[in-house]
C-alpha positions as MATLAB code, in Angstrom:
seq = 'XXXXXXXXXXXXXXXXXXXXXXXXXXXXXXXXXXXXXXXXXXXXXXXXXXXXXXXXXXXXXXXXXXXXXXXXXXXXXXXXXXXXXXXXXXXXXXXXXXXXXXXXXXXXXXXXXXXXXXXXXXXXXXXXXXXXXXXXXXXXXXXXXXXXXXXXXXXXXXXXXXXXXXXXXXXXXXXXXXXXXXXXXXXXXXXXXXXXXXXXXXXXXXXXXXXXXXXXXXXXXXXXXXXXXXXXXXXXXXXXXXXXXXXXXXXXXXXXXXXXXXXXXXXXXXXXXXXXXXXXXXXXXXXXXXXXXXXXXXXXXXXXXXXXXXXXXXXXXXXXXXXXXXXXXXXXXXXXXXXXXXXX';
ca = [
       0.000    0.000    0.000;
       1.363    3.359   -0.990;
       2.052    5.738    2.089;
       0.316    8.866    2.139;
       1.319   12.339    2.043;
      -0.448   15.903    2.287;
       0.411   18.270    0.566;
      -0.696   21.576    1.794;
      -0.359   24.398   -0.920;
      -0.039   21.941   -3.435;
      -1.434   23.406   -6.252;
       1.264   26.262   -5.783;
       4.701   26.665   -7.323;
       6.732   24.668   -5.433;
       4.085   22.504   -4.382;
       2.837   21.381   -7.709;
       6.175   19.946   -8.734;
       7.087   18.501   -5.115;
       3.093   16.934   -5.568;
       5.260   15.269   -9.088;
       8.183   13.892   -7.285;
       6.557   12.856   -4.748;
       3.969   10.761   -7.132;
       6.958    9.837   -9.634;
       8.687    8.262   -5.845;
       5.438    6.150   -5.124;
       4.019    8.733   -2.687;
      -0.009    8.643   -2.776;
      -0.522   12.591   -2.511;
      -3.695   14.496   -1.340;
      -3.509   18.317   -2.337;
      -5.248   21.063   -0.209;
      -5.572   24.783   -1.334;
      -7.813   27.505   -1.013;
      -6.256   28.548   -4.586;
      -5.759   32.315   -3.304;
      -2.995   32.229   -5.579;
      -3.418   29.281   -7.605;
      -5.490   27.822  -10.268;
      -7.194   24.000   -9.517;
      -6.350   23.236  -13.212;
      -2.683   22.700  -11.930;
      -3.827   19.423  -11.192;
      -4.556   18.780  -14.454;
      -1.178   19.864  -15.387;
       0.353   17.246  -12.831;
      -1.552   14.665  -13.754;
      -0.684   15.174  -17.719;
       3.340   15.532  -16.105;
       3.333   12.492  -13.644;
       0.951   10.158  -15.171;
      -1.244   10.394  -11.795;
      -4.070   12.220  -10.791;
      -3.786   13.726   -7.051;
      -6.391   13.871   -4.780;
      -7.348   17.725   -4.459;
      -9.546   19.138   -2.008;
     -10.131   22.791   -2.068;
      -9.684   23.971    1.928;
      -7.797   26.804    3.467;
      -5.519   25.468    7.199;
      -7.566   28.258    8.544;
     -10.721   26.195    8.735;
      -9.469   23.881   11.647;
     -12.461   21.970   11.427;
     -12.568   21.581    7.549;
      -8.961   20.097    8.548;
     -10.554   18.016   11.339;
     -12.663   16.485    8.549;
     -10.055   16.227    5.981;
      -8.082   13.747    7.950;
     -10.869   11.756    9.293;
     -11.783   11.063    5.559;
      -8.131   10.283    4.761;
      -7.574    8.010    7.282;
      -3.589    7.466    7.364;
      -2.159   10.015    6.140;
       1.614    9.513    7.538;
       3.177   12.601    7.083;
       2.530   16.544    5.627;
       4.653   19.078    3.332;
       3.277   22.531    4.687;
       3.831   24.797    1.861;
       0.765   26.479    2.644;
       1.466   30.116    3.186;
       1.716   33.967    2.089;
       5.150   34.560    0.873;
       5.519   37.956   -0.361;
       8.021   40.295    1.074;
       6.641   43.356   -0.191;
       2.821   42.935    0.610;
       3.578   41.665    4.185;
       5.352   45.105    5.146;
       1.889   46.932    3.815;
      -0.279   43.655    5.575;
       1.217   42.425    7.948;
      -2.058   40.973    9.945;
      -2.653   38.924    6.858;
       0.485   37.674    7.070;
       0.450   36.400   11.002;
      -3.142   35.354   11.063;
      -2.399   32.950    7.841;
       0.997   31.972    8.087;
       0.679   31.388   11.808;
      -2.200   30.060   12.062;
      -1.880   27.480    9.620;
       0.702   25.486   11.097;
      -0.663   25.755   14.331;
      -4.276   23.619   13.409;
      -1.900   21.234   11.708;
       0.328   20.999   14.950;
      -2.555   21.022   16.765;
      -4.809   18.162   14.684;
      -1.445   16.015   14.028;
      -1.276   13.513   17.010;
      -4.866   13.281   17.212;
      -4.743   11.900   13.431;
      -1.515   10.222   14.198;
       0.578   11.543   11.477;
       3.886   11.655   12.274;
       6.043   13.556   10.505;
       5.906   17.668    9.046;
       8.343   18.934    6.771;
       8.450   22.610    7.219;
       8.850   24.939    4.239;
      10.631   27.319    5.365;
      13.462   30.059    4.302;
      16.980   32.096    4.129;
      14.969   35.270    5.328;
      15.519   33.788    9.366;
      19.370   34.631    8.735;
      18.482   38.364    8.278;
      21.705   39.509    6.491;
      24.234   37.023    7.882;
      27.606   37.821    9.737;
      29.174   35.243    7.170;
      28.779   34.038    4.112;
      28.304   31.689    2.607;
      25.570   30.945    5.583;
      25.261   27.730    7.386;
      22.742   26.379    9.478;
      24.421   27.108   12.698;
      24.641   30.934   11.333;
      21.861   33.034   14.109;
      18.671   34.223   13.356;
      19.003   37.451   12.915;
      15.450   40.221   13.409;
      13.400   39.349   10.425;
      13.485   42.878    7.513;
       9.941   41.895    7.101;
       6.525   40.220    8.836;
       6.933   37.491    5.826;
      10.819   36.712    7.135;
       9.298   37.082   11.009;
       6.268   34.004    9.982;
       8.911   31.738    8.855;
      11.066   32.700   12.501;
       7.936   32.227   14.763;
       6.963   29.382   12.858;
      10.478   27.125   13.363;
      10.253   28.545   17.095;
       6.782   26.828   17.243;
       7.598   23.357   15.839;
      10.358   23.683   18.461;
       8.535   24.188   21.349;
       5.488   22.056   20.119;
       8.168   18.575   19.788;
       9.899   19.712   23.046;
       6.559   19.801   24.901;
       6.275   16.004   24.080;
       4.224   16.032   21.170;
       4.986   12.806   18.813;
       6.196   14.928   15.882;
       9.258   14.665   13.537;
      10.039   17.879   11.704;
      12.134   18.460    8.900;
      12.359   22.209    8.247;
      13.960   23.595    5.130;
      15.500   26.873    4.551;
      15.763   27.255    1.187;
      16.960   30.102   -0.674;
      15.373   31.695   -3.882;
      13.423   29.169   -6.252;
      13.440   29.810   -9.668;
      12.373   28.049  -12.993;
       9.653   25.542  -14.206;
       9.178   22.090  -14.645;
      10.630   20.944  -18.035;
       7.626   20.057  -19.628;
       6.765   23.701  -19.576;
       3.442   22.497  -18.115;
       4.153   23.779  -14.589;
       5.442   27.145  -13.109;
       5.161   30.294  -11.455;
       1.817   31.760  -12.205;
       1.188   34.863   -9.307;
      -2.410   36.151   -9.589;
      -1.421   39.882  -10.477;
       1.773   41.595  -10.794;
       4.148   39.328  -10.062;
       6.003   40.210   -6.150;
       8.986   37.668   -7.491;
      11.710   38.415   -9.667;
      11.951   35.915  -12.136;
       7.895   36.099  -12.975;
       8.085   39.735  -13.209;
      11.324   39.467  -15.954;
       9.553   36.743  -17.888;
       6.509   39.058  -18.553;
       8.844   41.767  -19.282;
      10.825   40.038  -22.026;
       7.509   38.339  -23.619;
       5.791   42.148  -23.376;
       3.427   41.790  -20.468;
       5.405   44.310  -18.679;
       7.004   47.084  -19.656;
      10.108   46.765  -17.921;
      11.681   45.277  -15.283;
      12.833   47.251  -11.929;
      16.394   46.351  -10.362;
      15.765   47.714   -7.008;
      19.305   49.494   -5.907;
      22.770   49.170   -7.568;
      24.330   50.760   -4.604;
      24.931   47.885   -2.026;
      28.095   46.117   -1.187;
      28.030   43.852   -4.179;
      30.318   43.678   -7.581;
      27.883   45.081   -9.600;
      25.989   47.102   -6.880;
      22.512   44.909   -7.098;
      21.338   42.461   -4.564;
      23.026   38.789   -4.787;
      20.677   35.569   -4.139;
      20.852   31.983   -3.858;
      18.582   31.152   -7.337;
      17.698   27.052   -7.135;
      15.805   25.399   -9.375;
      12.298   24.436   -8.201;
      12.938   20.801   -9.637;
      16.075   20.250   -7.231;
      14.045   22.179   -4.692;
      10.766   19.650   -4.923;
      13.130   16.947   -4.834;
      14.734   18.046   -1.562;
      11.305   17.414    0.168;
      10.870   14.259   -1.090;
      14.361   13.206    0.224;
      13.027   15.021    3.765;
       9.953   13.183    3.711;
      11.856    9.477    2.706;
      14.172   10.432    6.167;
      11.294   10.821    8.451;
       9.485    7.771    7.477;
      12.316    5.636    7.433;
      13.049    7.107   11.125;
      16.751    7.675    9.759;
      16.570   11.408   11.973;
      19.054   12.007   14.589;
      17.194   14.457   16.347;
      13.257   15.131   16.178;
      13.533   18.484   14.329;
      16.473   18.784   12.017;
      17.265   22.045    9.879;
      18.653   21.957    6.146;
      19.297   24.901    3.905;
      18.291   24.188    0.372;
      20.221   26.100   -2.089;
      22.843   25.852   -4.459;
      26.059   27.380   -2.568;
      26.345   30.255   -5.509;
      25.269   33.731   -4.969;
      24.126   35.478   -8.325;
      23.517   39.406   -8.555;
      20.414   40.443   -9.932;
      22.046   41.987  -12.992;
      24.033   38.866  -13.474;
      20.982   36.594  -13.426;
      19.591   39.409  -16.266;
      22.600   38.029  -18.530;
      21.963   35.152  -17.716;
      19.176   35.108  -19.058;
      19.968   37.179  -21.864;
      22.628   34.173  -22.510;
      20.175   31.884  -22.288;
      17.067   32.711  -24.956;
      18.630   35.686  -26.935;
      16.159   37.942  -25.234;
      16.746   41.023  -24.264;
      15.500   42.480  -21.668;
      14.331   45.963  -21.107;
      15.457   47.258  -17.255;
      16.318   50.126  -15.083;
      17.970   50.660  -11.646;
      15.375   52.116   -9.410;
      15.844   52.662   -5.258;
      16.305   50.043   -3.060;
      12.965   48.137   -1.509;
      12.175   48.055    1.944;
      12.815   44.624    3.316;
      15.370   43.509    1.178;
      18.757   41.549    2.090;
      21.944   42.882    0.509;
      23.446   39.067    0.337;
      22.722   35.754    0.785;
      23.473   32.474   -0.211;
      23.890   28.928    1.063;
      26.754   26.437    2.078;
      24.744   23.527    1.396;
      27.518   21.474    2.614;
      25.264   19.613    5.540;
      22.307   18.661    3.117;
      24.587   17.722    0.765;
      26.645   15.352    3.004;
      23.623   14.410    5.259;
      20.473   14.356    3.059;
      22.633   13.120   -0.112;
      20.949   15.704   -1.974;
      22.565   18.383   -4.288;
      21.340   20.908   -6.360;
      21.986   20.004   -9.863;
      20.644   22.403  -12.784;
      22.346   25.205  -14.263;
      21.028   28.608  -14.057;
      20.920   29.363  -18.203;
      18.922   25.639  -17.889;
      16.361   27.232  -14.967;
      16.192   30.620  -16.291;
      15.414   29.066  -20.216;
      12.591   26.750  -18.437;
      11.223   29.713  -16.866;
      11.330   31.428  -20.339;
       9.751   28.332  -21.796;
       6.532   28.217  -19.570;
       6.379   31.595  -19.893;
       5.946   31.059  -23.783;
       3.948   27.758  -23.102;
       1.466   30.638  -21.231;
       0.916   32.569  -23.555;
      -0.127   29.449  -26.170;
      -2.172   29.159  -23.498;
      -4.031   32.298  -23.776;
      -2.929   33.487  -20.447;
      -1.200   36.673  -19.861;
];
């Protein structure tokens, strides 16, 4: 009998390809979303990709009873991926309630409804904004948590703190959290990707529309920090390597091969990229140019960051493997794959 995952946020970005590893692994996945920024025919698209229809049920972690319900009708499932969340660093400086009441109060139902259910295991989706801008780079788990530069970067703190102190108080749970860096890219099929409802809040959605002609142009937001070049470096990863990460997080907590009860990983690829490098890149990579300017810098942002992966690598025996001109032309791709689509 296949074990049983769910998925929450599944019909999201990363979600929807973790939802295809996990499936292409032998993982029977159920998918919840309230679809506040996703569409429901993603599960189409990952059943045309994997060869598998998901279960989906449309439900937002907010509705602890809907929850309730949800895993008395699923009877076993073993473990969740908790993707579920609002994850824009601009709109949680102007809504910040939104932000805590969501992203808070998501995982806590799911803490909360876990034992009673008797699943197991959570892996945590978590990210690089709990380092704040780190003392040293490249950052390693056992770098501190530095204030969060936004409410988003403060959920994801608050959030590890309370899968802490929910296993310490006894609770039978095994965590996996991952900090993971920047996700970029699309699936190779071009049949799943970034789609934000709106103007894109992420950087590679908003250059994709700018080089197609959605956009005008893209903003660089300050070329006056301690960089090279003066713009912002990152961490890029592709979402593929990403999805597969959690897959490999899920396979440790079910075969009990944890050494301790909640165990931290940062996901990324151990290469920090400028923002004006990653626009060559992807000028390298499709021939497109893109049309840009250098505006001021944006509240909340991190002058540096990127990963030593060095303890995943070694412990999870997982590595990112895609190149960026790869990523960035599979972005391009479902971008182009949209607009056959009809969907601008």
């Amino acid at each position: 009998m296949k074990k049983r995952i769910l998925v929450t946020g599944g019909t999201g970005y990363i979600g929807s390809h973790t939802v295809v590893e996990l499936q292409n692994r032998g993982y029977e996945v159920i998918i919840i979303d309230n679809l506040s920024n996703s569409s429901a025919d993603v599960v189409d698209n990952i059943e045309k990709v994997s060869g598998i229809r998901p279960e989906f049920v449309e439900l937002d972690c907010l509705d602890y009873a809907g929850l309730d319900k949800l895993f008395t009708k699923y009877k076993g499932i073993q473990a969740i991926i908790h993707f579920a969340a609002s994850k824009a660093v601009g709109e949680s400086v102007e809504k910040p309630l939104l932000y805590y009441r969501n992203n808070l109060g998501s995982l806590i139902n799911l803490l909360d409804l876990m034992p009673k259910h008797g699943v197991e295991g959570i892996v945590f989706s978590s990210s690089c904004t709990v380092y704040g801008q780190p003392d040293e780079l490249p950052v390693t788990e056992k770098a501190p948590i530095k204030k969060a530069e936004s409410p988003y970067g403060n959920t994801k703190q608050i959030n590890e703190e309370i899968i802490h102190d929910t296993v310490a108080s006894g609770a039978p749970i095994n965590a996996i959290l991952l900090r993971y860096f920047n996700p970029i890219g699309a699936h190779p099929t071009a049949l799943l990707g970034e789609l934000p409802s709106g103007v894109p809040q992420n950087l590679v959605p908003y250059l994709t529309q700018t080089a197609i002609g959605i956009r005008k142009e893209l903003s660089v937001f300050g070329d006056d920090y301690d960089t090279p070049d003066g713009s912002c470096i990152r961490d890029f990863i592709n979402v593929v390597d990403l999805a597969k990460a959690h897959v490999v997080a899920i396979n440790r907590i079910l075969d009990k091969k944890q050494k301790d009860k909640v165990e931290i990983f940062n996901i990324g690829t151990g290469r920090g990229l400028s923002v004006l490098e990653l626009i060559q890149a992807f000028e390298k990579a499709t021939g497109v140019k893109l049309n840009y300017k250098i505006v001021g810098r944006r509240v909340g942002d991190i002058e540096k960051v990127w990963a030593n992966p060095d303890f995943a690598n070694n412990e999870l025996g997982w590595k990112a493997g895609t190149s960026i001109e790869d990523t960035l032309l599979s972005a391009w791709n479902w971008q182009l794959k949209l607009r056959e689509r009809g969907i601008q």
